[in-house]
C-alpha positions as CSV (number, residue, x, y, z in Angstrom):
1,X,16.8,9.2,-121.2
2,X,16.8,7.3,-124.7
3,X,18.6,4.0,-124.9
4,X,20.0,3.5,-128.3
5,X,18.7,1.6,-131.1
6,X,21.3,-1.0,-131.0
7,X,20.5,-1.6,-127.2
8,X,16.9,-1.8,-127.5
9,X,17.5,-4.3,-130.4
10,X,19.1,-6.6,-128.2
11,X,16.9,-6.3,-125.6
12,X,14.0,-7.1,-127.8
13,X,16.1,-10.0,-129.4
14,X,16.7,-11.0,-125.8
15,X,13.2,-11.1,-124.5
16,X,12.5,-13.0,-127.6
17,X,14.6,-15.9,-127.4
18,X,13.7,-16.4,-123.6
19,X,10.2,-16.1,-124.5
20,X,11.0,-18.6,-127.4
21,X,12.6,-21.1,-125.5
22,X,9.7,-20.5,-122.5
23,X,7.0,-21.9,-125.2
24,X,9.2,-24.5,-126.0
25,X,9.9,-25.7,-122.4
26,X,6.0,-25.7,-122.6
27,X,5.2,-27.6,-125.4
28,X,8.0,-30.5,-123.7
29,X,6.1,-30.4,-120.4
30,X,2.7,-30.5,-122.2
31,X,3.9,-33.8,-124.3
32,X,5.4,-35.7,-121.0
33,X,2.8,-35.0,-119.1
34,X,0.5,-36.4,-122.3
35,X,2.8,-39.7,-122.4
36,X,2.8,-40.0,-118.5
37,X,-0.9,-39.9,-118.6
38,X,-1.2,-42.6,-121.7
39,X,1.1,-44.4,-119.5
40,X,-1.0,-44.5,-116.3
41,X,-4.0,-45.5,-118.5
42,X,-2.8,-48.4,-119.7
43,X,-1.4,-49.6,-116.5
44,X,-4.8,-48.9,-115.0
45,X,-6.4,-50.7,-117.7
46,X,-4.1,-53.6,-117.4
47,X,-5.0,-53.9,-114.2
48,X,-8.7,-54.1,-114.2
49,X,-8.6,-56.7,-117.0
50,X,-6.6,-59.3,-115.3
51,X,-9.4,-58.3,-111.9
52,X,-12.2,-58.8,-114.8
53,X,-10.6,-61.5,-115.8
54,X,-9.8,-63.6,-112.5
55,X,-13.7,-62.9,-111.3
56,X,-15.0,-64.7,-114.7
57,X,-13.8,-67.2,-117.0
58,X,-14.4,-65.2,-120.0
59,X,-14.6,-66.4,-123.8
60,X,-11.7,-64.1,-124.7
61,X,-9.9,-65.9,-121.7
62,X,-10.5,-69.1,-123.5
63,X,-10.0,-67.7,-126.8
64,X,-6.8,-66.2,-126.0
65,X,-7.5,-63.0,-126.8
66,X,-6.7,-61.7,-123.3
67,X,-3.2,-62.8,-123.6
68,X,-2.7,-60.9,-127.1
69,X,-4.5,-57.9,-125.2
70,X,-2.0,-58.5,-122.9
71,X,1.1,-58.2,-125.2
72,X,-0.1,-55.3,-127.1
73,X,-0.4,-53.1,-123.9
74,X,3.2,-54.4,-123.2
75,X,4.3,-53.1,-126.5
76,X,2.3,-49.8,-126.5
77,X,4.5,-49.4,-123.1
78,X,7.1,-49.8,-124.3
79,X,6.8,-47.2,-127.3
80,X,5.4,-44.4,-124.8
81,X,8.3,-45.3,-122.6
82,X,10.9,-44.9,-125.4
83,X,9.4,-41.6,-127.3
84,X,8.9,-41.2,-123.0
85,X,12.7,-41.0,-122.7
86,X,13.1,-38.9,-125.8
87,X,11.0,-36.3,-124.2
88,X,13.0,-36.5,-121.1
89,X,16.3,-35.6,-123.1
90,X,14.6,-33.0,-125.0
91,X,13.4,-31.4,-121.8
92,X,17.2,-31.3,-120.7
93,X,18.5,-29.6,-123.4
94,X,15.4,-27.4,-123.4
95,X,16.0,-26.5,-119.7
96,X,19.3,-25.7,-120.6
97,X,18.9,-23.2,-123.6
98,X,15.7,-22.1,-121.2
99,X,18.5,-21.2,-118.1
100,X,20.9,-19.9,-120.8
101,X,18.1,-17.7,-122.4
102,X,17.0,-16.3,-118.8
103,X,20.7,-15.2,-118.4
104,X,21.1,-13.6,-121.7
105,X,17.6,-11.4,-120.8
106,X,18.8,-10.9,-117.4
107,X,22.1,-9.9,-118.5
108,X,20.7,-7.3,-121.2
109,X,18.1,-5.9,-118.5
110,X,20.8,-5.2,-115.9
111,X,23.0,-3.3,-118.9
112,X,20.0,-1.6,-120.2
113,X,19.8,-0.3,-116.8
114,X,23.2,0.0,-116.1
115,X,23.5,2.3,-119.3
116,X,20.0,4.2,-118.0
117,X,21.5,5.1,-114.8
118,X,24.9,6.4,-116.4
119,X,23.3,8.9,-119.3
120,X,21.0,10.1,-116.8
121,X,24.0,10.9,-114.1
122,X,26.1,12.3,-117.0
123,X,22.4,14.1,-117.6
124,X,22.4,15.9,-114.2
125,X,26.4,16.4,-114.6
126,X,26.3,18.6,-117.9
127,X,23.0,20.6,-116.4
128,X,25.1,21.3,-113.1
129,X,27.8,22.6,-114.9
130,X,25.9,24.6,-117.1
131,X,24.3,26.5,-113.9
């Protein structure tokens, strides 16, 4: 049985916006996991420096340095926490038009089915009667 071209337009548009919004949910997770991982760096790093720094007495400990190193991983926190949180709200509304997507294709595969299943009774209905 043929489905008509209308149908299998949808279908394909369908596929093709859950497929779109799939990448997108990707390309999200890819770029929190990236700032996560910046994040657990410079905590890690923070943390050996003041263990480097409490076994020596260091010329950047006398020179200050240390406590401007200090600050600037502060800072770089808090940017990665901020563009951080705008990742987070872009991965909600992603998820959303992701879940809204799946239903759309779901929806269209169940009708393209649906439609299948009724030409091919109507199909067997127009051969019995010709019998």
């Amino acid at each position: 049985m043929k489905q008509s071209k209308d149908m299998a337009g949808l279908i394909q548009i369908s596929e093709l916006q859950y497929r779109t919004a799939q990448a997108d949910m990707a390309r999200i997770r890819t770029r929190e996991e990236d700032l996560r991982r910046k994040l657990a760096q410079l905590i890690e790093s923070k943390s050996a420096q003041a263990i480097a720094t409490q076994r020596s007495d260091a010329a950047a400990l006398i020179a200050g340095a240390d406590i401007r190193w200090h600050r600037w991983v502060d800072q770089r926190r808090a940017a990665i926490n901020a563009e951080l949180a705008q990742v987070l709200a872009l991965k909600e509304n992603s998820r959303v038009r992701l879940q809204n997507a799946f239903g759309r294709d779901r929806a269209m595969q169940k009708l393209s089915e649906q439609m299948l299943k009724s030409q091919k009774a109507k199909h067997t209905r127009r051969q019995s009667y010709e019998s």
